[in-house]
N, C-alpha and C positions, 0 to 999 in steps of 0.2 A: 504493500500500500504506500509505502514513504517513497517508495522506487516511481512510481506511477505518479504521485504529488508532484516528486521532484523533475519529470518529465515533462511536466503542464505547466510548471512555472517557469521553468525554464524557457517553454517555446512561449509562454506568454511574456513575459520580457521580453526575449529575440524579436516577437514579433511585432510589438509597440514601438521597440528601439528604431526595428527599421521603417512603420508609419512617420514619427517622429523625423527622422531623417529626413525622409521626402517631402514630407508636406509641412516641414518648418525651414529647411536649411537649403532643399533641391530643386523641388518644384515651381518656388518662386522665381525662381532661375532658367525656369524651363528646361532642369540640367537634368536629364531620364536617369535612373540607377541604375538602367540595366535596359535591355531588350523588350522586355515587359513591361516596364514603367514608359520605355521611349513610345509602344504602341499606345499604350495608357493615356501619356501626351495629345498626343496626333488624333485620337479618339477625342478627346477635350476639345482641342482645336478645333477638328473639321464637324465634328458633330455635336457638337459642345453639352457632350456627356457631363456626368460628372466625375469625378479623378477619382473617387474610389468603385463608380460602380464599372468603370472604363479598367479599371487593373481585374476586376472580377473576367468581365469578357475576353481580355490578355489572358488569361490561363487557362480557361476551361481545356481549349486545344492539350496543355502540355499536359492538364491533371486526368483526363483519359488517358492518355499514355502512360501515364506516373502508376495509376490504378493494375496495369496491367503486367508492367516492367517490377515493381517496386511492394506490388502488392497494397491489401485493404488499410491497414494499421496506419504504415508511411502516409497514403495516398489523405487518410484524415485528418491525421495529424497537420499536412500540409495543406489540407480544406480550413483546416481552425487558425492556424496562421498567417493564411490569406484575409480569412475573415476580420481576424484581428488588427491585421494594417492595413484593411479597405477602412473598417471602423473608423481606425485613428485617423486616419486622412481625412477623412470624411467630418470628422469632430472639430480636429484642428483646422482643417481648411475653410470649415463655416466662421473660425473665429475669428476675429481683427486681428490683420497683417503686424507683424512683431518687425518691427525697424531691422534693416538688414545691413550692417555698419559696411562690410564691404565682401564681393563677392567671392574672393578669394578664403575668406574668413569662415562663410558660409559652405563651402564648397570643403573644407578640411573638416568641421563637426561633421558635415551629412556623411561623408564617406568615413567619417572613425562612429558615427554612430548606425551605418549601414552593413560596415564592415563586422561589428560588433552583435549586431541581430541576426545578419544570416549564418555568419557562425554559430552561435547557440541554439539555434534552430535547426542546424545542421548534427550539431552535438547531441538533441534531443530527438532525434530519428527523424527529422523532419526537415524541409526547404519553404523558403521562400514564396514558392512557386516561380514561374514565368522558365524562365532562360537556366535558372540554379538545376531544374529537372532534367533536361538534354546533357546539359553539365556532368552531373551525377552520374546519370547513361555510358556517355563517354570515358569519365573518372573510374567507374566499373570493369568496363571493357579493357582498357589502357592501363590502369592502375597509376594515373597522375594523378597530380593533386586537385582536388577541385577546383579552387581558384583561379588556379594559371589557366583552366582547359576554359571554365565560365568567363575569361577577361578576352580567349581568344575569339568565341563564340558573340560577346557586346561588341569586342571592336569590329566585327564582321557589320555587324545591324548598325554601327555607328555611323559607320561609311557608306552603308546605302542610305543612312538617313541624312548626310548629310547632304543628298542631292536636292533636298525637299525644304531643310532648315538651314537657319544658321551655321555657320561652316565653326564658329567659334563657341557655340555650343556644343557642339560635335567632339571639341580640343576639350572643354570642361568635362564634360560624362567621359572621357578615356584619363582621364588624370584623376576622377573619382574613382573610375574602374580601378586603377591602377592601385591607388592608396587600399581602398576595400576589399580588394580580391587578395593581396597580402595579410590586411590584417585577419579576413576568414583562414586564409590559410594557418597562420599564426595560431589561431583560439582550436580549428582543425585538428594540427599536431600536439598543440600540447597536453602533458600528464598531469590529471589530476589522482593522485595517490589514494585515498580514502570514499571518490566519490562513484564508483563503476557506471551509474548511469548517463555521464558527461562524458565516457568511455564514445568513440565514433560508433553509431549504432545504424547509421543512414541505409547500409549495404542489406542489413535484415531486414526480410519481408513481416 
């Protein structure tokens, strides 16, 4: 039972950390976290959804997949994580814009506090959703690190999106890539001695 607690709480932090992210620190910026969030965007923009129910429609595609490859446990885990940072987004983005002192500034929290979620989340048998699923697939197959293989996979989408948007917002989401796919890999590898269910569990169905 304390195994199972510590599993929910964990993916419930991961997963507000990385709402938080986005729609305090990224989104204002229009800087995408990833593949998912950049469809998420483009959905806002051209259809002018709203930003959390736009990351929901960003995953369904991968979370079929997720269900079949990864099986039922993962695939909910990462239905409740989704949910939790459409939530947040959703919360915080209704609230009054919080002054943004400078973009650069902004751009270092989102990626240590995005970097910081989808690792525990990952820790917790669980992702993200969006682009971290294919990710995983590949990281499976190959036996790379997740990170690296998920920063190769955004810079892929970055660069077709950049035919459509700003070319320098394109340069911001690969320099958030860059910081946060390190620090997941970071929270990834390391050993916690005493705690086994922070043990990487993502591989088991």
């Amino acid at each position: 039972m304390r195994k199972l607690v510590l599993t929910y709480v964990t993916l419930l932090i991961g997963a507000t950390l990385q709402g938080m992210s986005m729609s305090l620190f990224l989104f204002p910026h229009s800087i995408p976290s990833g593949g998912a969030a950049g469809i998420a965007l483009l959905l806002n923009h051209f259809l002018h959804l709203p930003l959390g129910f736009s990351l929901w429609i960003a995953n369904i595609v991968f979370l079929i997949f997720a269900l079949k490859y990864f099986g039922y446990t993962w695939t909910l885990r990462t239905i409740i994580s989704v949910a939790i940072t459409s939530t947040t987004i959703s919360i915080l983005s209704a609230q009054t814009s919080l002054p943004h002192v400078h973009i650069f500034l902004d751009l270092v929290c989102g990626s240590l506090l995005f970097g910081i979620g989808v690792g525990l989340l990952i820790r917790a048998g669980a992702s993200s959703g969006g682009m971290v699923i294919p990710a995983l697939m590949i990281a499976t197959y190959k036996n790379w690190s997740p990170g690296k293989v998920m920063m190769g996979i955004n810079l892929l989408i970055f660069l077709l999106t950049a035919l459509i948007i700003d070319f320098k917002i394109v340069i911001f989401a690969i320099i958030c890539q860059f910081f946060s796919t390190n620090i997941i890999d970071y929270i990834y590898e390391i050993r916690f001695a005493n705690i086994k269910i922070l043990s990487p569990i993502w591989r088991k169905k």
